[in-house]
OpenMM code with the backbone's topology and positions (N, CA, C; nanometers):
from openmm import Vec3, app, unit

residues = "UNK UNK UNK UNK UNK UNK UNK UNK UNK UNK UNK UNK UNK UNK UNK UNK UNK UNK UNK UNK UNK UNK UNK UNK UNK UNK UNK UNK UNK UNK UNK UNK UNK UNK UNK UNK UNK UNK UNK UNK UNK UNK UNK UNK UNK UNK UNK UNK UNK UNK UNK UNK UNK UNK UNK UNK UNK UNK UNK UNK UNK UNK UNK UNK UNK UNK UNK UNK UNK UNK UNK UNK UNK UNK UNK UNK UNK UNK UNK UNK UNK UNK UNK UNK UNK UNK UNK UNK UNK UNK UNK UNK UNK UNK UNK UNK UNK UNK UNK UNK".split()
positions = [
    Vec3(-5.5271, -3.0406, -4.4571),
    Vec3(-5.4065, -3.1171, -4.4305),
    Vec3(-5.2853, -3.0270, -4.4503),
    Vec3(-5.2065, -3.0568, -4.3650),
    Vec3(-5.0533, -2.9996, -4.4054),
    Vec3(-5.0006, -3.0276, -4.4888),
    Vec3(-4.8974, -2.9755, -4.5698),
    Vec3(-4.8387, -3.0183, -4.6442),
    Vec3(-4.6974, -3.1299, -4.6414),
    Vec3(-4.6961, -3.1311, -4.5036),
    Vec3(-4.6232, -3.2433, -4.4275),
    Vec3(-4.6804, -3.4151, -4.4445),
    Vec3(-4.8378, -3.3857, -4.4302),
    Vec3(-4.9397, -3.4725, -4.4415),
    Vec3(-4.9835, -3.5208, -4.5545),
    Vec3(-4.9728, -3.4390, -4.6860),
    Vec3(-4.9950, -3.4375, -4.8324),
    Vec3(-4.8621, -3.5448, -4.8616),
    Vec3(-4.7917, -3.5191, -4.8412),
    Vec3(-4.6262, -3.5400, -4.8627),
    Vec3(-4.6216, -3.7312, -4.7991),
    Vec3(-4.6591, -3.7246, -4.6914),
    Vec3(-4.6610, -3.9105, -4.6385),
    Vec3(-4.8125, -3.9307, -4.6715),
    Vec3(-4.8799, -3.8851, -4.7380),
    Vec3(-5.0050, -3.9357, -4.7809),
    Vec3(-5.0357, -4.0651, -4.8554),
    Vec3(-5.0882, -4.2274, -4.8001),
    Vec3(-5.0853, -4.3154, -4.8603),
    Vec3(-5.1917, -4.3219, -4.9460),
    Vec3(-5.1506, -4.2574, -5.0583),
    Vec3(-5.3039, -4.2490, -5.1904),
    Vec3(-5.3719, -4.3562, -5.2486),
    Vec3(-5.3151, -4.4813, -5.1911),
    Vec3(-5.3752, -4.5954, -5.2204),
    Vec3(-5.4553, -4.6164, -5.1502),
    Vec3(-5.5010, -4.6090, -4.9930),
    Vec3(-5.5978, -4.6482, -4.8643),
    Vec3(-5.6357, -4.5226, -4.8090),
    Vec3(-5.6090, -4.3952, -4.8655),
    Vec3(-5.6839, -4.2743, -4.8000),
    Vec3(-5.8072, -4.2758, -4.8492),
    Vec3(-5.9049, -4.1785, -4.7377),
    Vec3(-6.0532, -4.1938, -4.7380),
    Vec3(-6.0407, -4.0591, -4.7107),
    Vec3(-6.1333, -3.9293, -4.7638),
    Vec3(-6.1244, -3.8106, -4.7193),
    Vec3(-6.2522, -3.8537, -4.5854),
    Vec3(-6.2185, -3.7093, -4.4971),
    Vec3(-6.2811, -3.7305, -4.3970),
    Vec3(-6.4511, -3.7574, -4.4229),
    Vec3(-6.4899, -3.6870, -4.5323),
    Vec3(-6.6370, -3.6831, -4.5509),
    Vec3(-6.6548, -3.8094, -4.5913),
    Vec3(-6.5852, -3.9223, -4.6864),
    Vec3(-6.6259, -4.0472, -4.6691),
    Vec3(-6.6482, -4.1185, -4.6423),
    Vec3(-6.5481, -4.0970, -4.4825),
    Vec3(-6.5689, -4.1813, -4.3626),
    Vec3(-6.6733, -4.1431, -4.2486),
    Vec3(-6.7594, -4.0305, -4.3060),
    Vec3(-6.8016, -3.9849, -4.2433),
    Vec3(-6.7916, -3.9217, -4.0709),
    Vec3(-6.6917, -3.8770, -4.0826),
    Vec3(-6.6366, -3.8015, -4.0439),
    Vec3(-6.6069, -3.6256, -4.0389),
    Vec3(-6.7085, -3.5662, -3.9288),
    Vec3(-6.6783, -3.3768, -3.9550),
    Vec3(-6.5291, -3.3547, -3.9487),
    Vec3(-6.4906, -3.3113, -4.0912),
    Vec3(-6.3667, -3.2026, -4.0695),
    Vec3(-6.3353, -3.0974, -3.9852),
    Vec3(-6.4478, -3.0308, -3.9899),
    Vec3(-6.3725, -2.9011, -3.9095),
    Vec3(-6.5511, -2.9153, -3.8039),
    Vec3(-6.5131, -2.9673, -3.6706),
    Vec3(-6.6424, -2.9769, -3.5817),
    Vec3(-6.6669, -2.8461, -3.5162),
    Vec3(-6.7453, -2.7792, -3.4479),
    Vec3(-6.7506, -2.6710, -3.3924),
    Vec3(-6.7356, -2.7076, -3.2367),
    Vec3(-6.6504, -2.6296, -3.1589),
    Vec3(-6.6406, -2.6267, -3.0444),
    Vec3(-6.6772, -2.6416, -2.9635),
    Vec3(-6.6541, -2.7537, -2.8612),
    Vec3(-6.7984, -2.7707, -2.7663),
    Vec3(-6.7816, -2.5905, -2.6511),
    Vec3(-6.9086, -2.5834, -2.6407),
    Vec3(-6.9499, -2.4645, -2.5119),
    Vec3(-6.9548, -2.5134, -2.4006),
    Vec3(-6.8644, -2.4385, -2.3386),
    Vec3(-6.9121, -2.4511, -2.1772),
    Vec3(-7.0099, -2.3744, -2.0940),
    Vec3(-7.0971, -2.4330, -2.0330),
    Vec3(-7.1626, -2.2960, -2.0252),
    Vec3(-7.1316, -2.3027, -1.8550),
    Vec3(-7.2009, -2.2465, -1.7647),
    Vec3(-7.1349, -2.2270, -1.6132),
    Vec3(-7.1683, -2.3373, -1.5140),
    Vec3(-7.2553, -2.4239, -1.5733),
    Vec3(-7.2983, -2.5316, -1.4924),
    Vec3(-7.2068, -2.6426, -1.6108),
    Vec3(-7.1591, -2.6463, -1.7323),
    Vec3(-7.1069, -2.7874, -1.7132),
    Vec3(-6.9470, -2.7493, -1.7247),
    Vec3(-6.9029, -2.9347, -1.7213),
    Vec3(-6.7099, -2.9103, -1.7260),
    Vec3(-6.6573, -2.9234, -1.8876),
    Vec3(-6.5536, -2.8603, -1.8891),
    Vec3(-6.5147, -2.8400, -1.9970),
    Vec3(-6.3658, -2.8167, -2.0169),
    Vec3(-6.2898, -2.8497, -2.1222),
    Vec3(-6.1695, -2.8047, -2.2090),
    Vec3(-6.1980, -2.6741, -2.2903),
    Vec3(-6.2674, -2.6288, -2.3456),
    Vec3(-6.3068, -2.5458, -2.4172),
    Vec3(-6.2752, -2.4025, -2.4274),
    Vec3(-6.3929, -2.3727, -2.3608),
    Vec3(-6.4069, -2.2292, -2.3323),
    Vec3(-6.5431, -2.1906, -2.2957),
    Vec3(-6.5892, -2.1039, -2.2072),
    Vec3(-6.6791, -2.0557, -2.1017),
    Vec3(-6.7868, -1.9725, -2.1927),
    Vec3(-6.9034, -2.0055, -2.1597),
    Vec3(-7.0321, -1.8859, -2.2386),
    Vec3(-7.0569, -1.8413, -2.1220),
    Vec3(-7.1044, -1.7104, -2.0812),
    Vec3(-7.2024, -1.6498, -1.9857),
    Vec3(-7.2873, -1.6143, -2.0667),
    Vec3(-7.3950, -1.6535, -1.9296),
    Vec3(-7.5135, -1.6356, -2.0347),
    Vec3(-7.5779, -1.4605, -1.9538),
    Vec3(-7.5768, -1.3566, -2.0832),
    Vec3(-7.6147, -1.2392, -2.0335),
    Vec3(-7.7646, -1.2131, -2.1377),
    Vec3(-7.7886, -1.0853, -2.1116),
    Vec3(-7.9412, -1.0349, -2.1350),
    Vec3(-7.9268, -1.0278, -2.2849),
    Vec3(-8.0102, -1.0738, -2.3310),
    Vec3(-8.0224, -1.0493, -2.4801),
    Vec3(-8.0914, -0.9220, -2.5309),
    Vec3(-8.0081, -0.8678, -2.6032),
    Vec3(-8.0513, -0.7515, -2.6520),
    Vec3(-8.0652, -0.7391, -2.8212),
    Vec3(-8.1436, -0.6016, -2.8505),
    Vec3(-8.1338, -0.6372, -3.0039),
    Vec3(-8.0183, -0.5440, -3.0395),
    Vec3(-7.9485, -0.4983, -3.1763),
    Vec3(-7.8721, -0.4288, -3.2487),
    Vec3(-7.9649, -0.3596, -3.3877),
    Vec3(-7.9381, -0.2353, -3.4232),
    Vec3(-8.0215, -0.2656, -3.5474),
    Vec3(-7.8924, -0.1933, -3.6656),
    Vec3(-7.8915, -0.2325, -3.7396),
    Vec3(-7.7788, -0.2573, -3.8378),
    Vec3(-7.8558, -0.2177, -3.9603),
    Vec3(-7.8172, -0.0978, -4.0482),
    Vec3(-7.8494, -0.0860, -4.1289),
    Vec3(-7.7723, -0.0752, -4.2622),
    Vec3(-7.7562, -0.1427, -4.3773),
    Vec3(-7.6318, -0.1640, -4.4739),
    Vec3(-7.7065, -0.0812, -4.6080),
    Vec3(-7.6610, 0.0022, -4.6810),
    Vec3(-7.7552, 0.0847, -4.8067),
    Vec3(-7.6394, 0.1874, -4.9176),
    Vec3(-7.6655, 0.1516, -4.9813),
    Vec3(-7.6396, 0.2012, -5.1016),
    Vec3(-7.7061, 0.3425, -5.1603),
    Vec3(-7.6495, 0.4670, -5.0817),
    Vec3(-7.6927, 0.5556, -5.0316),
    Vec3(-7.7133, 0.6676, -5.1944),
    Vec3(-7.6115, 0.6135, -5.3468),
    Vec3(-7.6662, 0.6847, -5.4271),
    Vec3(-7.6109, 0.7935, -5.4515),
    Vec3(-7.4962, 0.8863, -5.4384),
    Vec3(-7.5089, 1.0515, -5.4110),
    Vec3(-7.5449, 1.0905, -5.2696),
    Vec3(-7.4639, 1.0452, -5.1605),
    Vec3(-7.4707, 1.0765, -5.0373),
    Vec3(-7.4538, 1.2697, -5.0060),
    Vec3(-7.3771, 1.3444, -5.1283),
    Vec3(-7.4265, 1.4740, -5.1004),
    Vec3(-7.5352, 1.5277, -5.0992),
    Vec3(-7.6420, 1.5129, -5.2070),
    Vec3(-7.7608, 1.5386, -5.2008),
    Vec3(-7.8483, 1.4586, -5.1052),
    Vec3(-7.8144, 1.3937, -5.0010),
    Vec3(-7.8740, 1.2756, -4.9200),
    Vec3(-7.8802, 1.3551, -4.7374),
    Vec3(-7.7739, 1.3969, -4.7179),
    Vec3(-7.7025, 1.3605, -4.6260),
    Vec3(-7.8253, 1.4006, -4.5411),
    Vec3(-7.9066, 1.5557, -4.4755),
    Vec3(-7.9847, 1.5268, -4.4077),
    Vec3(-8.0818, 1.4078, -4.3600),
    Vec3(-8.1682, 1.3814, -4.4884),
    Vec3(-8.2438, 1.3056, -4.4933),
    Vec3(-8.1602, 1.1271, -4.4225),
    Vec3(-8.0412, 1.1353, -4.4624),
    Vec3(-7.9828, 0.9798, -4.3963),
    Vec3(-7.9715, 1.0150, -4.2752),
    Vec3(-7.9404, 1.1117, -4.2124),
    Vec3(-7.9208, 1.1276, -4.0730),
    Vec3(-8.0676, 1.1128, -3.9747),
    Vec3(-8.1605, 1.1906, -4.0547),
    Vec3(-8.3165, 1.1830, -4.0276),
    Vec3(-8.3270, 0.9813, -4.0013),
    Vec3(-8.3040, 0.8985, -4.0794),
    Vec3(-8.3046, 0.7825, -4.1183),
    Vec3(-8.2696, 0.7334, -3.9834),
    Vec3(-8.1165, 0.7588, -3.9888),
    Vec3(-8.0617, 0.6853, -3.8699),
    Vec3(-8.1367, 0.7251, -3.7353),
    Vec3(-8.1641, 0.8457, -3.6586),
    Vec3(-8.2453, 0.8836, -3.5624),
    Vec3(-8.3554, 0.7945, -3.5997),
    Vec3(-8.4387, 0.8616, -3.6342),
    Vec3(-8.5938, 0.7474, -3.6600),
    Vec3(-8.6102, 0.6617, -3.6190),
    Vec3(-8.4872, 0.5736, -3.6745),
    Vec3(-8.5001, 0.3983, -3.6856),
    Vec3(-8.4015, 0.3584, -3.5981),
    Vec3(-8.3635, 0.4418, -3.4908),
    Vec3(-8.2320, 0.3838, -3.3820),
    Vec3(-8.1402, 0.3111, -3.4537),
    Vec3(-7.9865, 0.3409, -3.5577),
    Vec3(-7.9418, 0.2760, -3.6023),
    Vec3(-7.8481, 0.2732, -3.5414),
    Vec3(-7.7446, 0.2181, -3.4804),
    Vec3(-7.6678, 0.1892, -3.4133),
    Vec3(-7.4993, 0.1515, -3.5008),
    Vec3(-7.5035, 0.1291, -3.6034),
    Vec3(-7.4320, 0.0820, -3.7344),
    Vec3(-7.4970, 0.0601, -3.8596),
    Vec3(-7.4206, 0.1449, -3.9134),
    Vec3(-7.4420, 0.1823, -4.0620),
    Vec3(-7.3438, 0.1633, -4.1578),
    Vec3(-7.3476, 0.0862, -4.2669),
    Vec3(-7.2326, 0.0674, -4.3434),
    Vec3(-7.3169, 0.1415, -4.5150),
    Vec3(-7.2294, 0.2034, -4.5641),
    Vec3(-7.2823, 0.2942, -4.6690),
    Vec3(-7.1976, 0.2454, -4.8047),
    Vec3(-7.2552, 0.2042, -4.9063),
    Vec3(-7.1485, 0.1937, -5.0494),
    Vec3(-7.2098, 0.3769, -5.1232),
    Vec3(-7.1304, 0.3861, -5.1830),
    Vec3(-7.1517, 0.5196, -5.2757),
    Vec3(-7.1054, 0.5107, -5.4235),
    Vec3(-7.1605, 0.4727, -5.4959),
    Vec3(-7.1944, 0.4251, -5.6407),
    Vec3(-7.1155, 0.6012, -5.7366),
    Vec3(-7.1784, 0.6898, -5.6425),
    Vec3(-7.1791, 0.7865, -5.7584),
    Vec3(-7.0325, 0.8944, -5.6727),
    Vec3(-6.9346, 0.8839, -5.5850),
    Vec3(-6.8732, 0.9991, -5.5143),
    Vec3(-6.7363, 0.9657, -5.6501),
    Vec3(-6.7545, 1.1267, -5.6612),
    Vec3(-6.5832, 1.1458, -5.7463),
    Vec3(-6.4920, 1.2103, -5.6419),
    Vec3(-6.3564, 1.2245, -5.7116),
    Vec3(-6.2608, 1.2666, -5.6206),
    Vec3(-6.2888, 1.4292, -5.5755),
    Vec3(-6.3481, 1.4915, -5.6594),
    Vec3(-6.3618, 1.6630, -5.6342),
    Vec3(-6.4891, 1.6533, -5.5281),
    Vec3(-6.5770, 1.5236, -5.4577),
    Vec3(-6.6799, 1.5498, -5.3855),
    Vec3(-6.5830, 1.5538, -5.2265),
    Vec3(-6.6660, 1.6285, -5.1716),
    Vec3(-6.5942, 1.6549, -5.0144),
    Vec3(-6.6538, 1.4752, -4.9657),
    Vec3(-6.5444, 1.4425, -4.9090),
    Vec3(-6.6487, 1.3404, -4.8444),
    Vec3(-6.6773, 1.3412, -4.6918),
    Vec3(-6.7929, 1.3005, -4.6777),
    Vec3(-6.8710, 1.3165, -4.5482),
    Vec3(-6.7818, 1.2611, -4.4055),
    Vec3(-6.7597, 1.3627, -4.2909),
    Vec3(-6.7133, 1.2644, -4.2145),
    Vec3(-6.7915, 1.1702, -4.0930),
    Vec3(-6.7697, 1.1243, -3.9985),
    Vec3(-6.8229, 1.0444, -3.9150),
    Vec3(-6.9172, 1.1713, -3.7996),
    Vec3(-6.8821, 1.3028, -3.7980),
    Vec3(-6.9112, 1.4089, -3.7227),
    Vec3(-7.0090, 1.4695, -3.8159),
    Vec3(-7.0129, 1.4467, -3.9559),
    Vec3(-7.1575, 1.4639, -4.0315),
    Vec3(-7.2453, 1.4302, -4.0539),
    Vec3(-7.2269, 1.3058, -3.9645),
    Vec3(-7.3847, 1.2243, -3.9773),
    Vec3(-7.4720, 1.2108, -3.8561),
    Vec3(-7.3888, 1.2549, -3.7336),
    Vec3(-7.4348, 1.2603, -3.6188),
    Vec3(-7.5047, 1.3819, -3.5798),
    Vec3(-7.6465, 1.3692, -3.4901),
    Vec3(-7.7238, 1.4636, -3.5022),
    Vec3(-7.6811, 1.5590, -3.3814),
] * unit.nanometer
topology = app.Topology()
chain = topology.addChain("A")
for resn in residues:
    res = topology.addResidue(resn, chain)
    for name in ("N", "CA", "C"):
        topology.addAtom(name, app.Element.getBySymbol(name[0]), res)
């Protein structure tokens, strides 16, 4: 609610939406290319996979071949890395060091 709405709010006969059973926030209807719509349009294209790999790499200096080995191998396409152990005096790796 707005705070416009909070403000003329009759707190004696209000019902939150979930009481009245009622969805607050509904999800959008899809259009897809055969029906009509207000919305907004899906095309429907080829489904493909992604493979996404997220890791806590540890000391990525002593790593770094072996992660690059990783990513080739396993076709990774996106990689998101935390690094537990890098201090400020470690070089850090750039995006041109992990690529084979």
């Amino acid at each position: 609610m707005s705070r416009k709405q909070v403000e003329n709010l009759n707190r004696a006969s209000w019902q939150c939406l979930g009481c009245q059973n009622i969805e607050a926030n509904p999800r959008p209807q899809v259009q897809t290319d055969t029906d009509e719509g207000d919305n907004f349009k899906v095309r429907k294209t080829k489904v493909s996979s992604l493979n996404i790999l997220q890791y806590n790499i540890d000391s990525i200096s002593s790593k770094l071949e072996e992660f690059k080995m990783l990513l080739k191998e396993e076709g990774i396409e996106i990689f998101l890395l935390q690094e537990t152990k890098l201090i400020s005096k470690d070089n850090k790796p750039k995006y041109q060091d992990l690529q084979s």
